[in-house]
C-alpha positions in Angstrom: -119.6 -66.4 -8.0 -119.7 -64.2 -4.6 -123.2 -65.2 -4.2 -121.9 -68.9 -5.0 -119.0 -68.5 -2.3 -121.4 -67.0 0.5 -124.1 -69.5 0.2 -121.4 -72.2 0.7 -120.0 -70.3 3.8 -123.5 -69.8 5.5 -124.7 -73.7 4.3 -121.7 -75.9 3.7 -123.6 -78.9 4.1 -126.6 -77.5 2.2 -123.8 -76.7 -0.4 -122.4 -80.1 -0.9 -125.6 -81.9 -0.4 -126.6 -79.5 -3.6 -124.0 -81.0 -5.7 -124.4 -84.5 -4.7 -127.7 -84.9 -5.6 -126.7 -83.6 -9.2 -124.0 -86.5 -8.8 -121.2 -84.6 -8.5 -118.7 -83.2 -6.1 -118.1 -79.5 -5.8 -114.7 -80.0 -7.3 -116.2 -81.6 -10.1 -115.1 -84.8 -9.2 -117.3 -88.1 -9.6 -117.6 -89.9 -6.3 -115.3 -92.7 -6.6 -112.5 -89.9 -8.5 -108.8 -89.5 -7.3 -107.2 -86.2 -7.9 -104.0 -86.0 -10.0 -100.9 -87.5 -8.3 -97.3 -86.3 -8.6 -94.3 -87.3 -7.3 -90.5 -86.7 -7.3 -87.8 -88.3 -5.6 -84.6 -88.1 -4.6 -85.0 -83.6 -4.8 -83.3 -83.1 -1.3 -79.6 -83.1 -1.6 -78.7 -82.8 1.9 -81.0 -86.0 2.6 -80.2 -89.6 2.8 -83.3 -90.1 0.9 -86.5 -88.0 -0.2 -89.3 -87.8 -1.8 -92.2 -84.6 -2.6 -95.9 -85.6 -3.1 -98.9 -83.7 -4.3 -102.1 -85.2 -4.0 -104.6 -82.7 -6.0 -103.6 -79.6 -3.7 -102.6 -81.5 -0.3 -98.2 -81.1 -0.6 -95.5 -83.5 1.3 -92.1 -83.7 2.0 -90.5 -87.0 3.1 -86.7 -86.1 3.9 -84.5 -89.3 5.6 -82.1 -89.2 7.8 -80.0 -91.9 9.1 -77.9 -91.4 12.5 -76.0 -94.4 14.0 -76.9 -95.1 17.7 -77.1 -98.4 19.9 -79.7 -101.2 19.5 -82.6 -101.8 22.4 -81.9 -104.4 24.6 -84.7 -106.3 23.4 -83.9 -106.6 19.6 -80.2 -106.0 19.9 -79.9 -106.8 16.2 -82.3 -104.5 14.9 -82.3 -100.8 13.8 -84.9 -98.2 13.7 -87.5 -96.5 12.1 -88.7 -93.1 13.2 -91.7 -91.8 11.2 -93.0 -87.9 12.4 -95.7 -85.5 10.7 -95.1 -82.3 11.0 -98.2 -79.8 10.8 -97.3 -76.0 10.9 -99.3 -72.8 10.1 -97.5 -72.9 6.3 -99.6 -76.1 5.7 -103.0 -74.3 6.8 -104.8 -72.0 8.9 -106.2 -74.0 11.4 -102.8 -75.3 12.8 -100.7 -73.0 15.2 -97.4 -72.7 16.2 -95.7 -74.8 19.1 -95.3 -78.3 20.1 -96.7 -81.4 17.7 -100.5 -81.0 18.0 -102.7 -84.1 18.4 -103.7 -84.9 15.1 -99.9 -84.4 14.0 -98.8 -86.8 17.1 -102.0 -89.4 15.8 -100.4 -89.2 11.9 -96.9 -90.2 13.2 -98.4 -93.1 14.7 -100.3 -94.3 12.0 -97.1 -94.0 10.2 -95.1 -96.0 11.9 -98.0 -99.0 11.7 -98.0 -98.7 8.3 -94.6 -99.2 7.9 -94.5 -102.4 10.9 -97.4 -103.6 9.6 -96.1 -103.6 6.0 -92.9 -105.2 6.9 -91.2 -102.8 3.8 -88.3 -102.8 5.9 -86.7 -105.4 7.8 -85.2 -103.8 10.9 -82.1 -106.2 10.5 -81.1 -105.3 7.9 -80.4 -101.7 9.7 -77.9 -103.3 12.4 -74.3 -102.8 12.0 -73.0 -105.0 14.9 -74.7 -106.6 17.2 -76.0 -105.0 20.5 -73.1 -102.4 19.6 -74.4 -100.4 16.5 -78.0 -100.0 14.3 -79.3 -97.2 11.9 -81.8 -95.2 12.9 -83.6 -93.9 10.1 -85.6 -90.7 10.9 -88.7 -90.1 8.0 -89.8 -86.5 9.0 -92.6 -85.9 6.9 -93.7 -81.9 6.4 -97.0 -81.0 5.3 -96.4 -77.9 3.0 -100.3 -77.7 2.2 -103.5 -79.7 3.7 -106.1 -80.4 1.5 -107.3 -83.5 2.7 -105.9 -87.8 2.6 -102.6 -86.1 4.4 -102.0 -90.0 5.3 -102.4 -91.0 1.6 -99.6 -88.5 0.8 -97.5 -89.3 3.7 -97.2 -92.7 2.8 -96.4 -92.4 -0.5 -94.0 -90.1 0.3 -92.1 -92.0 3.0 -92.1 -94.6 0.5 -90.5 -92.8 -2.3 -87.9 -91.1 0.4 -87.4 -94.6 1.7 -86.5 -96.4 -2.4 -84.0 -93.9 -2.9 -82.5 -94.0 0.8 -78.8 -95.1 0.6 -76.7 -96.0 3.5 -72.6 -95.3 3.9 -70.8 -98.3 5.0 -69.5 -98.7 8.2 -66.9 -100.7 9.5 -66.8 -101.7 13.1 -63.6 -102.8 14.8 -64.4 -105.2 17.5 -60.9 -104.5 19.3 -61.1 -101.3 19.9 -65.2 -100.6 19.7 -64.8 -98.4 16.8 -66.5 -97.7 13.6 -65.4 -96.2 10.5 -68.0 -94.5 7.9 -67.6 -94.6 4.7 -69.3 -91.9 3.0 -67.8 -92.5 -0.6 -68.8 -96.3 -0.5 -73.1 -95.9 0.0 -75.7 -99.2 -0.4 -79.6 -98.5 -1.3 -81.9 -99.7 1.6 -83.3 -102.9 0.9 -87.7 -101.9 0.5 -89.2 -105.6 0.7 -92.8 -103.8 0.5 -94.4 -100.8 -1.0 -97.8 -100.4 1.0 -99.9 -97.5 0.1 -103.3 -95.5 1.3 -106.3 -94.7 0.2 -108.4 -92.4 2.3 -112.1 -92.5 2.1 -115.2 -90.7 3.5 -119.3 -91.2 3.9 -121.3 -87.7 4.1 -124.2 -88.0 6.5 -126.6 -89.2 3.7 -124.7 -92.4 3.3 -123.4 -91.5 0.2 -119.2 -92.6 0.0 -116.2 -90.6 -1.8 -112.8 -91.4 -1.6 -109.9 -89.0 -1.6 -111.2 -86.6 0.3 -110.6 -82.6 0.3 -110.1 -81.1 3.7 -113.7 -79.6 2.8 -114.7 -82.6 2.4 -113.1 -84.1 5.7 -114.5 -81.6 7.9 -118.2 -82.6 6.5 -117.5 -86.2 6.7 -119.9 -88.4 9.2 -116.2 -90.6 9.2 -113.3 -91.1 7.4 -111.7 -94.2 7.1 -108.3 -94.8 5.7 -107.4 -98.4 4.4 -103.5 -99.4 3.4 -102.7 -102.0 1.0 -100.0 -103.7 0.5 -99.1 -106.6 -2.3 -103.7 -106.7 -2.5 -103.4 -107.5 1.4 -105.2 -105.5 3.9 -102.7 -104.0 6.6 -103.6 -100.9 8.1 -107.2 -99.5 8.9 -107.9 -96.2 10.7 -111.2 -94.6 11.5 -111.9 -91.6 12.8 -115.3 -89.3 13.3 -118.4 -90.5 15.2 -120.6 -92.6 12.7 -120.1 -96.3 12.5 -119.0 -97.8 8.6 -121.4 -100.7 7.3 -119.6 -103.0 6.0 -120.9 -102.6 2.6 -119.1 -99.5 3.0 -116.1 -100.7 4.3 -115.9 -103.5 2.2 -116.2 -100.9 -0.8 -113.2 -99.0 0.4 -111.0 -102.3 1.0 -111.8 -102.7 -2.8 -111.2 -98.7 -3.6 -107.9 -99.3 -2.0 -106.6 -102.5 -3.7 -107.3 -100.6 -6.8 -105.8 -97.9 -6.3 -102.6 -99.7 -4.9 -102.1 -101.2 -7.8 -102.2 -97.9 -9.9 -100.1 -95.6 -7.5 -97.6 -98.5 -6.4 -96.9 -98.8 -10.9 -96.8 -94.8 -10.8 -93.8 -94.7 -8.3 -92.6 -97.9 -9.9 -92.2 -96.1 -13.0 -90.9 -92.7 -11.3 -87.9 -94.6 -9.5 -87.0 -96.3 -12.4 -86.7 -93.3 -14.6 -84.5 -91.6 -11.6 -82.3 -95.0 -11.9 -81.6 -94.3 -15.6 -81.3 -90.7 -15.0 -79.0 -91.4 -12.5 -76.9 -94.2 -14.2 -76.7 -91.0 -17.2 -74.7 -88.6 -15.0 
């Protein structure tokens, strides 16, 4: 095992190159294999809504919180959505502390096209009166552990946090310009969408795997992460240097439409069973 463990340090690429031509991964993994999937929701008490991920190793938390504040000029009856990744030295070794680093800064904003592109929520739904009050819902997403398809994670996160959210009701007096909250008297946000990620990677011999480890990212010629949403293509984001063929992109819009439908019916089933639960007590 310890001559195992320096051979991969001195030769990572050597090292993986070694298992895939024995077609497997080093996790054990076939190429085209997701690691197990958890999720609960609706864990953070002090939240509006919430939600904790694991993807194999890689560990989020999706905590909501809604503030009231005045609508932008432009869509005065519209609220707001405020997705943010946060990436700290707990998460992994190779982040420091400080202000957001790039790659944090680059996750909040594939975030926030996810959830524009998705249309889950409609942002009218978040105005309380027009051009005077909105909600602003802030998704802060913390990254307790990075192991790779953080952005798979985050998504699915954000969406759990975001099924459970529930809203007090507020009641604006046009008179005076005043507003009441009710906190005892709470409505669930209205999700029209539940659009989810797959992340996917080619090694520099061409060959493809999808949910990647952060091992696996860091040998990665590219990694391409594709969101679905009801089997329609709505976010795509690329990074490393290689170009994708489209054979290989068109096999990750197909990895991702499968596994939509698989991890859309495992939250499905999660928020249902925390209904009944719920409905119990």
């Amino acid at each position: 095992m310890e001559s195992q463990s320096l051979y991969k340090l001195v030769h990572p690429v050597k090292y993986y190159r070694d298992h895939l031509s024995q077609n497997v991964r080093p996790d054990g993994r076939k190429f085209l294999e997701y690691r197990p999937i958890s999720v609960n929701v609706d864990s953070i008490g002090t939240a509006d809504g919430s939600a904790i991920v694991k993807y194999g190793e890689t560990t989020v938390v999706c905590g909501i919180k809604a503030e009231l504040a005045v609508p932008r000029p432009a869509e005065p009856d519209s609220g707001y959505l405020v997705p943010n990744v946060e990436l700290t030295p707990l998460c992994s070794p190779k982040y420091r502390p400080g202000p957001p680093t790039d790659e944090a800064q680059v996750f909040s904003k594939n975030l926030m096209d996810i959830l524009v592109n998705s249309k889950c929520v409609d942002l009218k739904d978040l105005c309380v009166e027009r051009e005077k009050l909105a909600w602003v819902l802030y998704c802060d997403v913390s990254c307790f552990n990075y192991d790779g398809a953080l952005l798979d994670a985050a998504t699915l996160a954000v969406m759990g946090a975001l099924h459970t959210c529930t809203l007090p009701t507020v009641v604006y007096d046009r008179n005076s310009k005043t507003y009441k909250v009710e906190n005892e008297n709470r409505r669930k946000l209205n999700v029209r969408s539940l659009p989810i990620s797959t992340t996917s990677m080619v090694f520099d011999d061409g060959t493809v795997v999808t949910d990647p480890t952060a091992e696996e990212e860091e040998l990665a010629s590219s990694v391409a992460t594709v969101t679905s949403c009801n089997s329609d293509i709505c976010f795509v984001y690329k990074s490393g240097g290689s170009s994708v063929t489209p054979k290989d992109l068109d096999l990750f819009i197909a990895q991702a439409k499968c596994q939509e439908a698989k991890v859309a019916s495992l939250l499905r089933s999660i928020l249902e069973t925390s209904k009944q639960e719920d409905i119990v007590k």
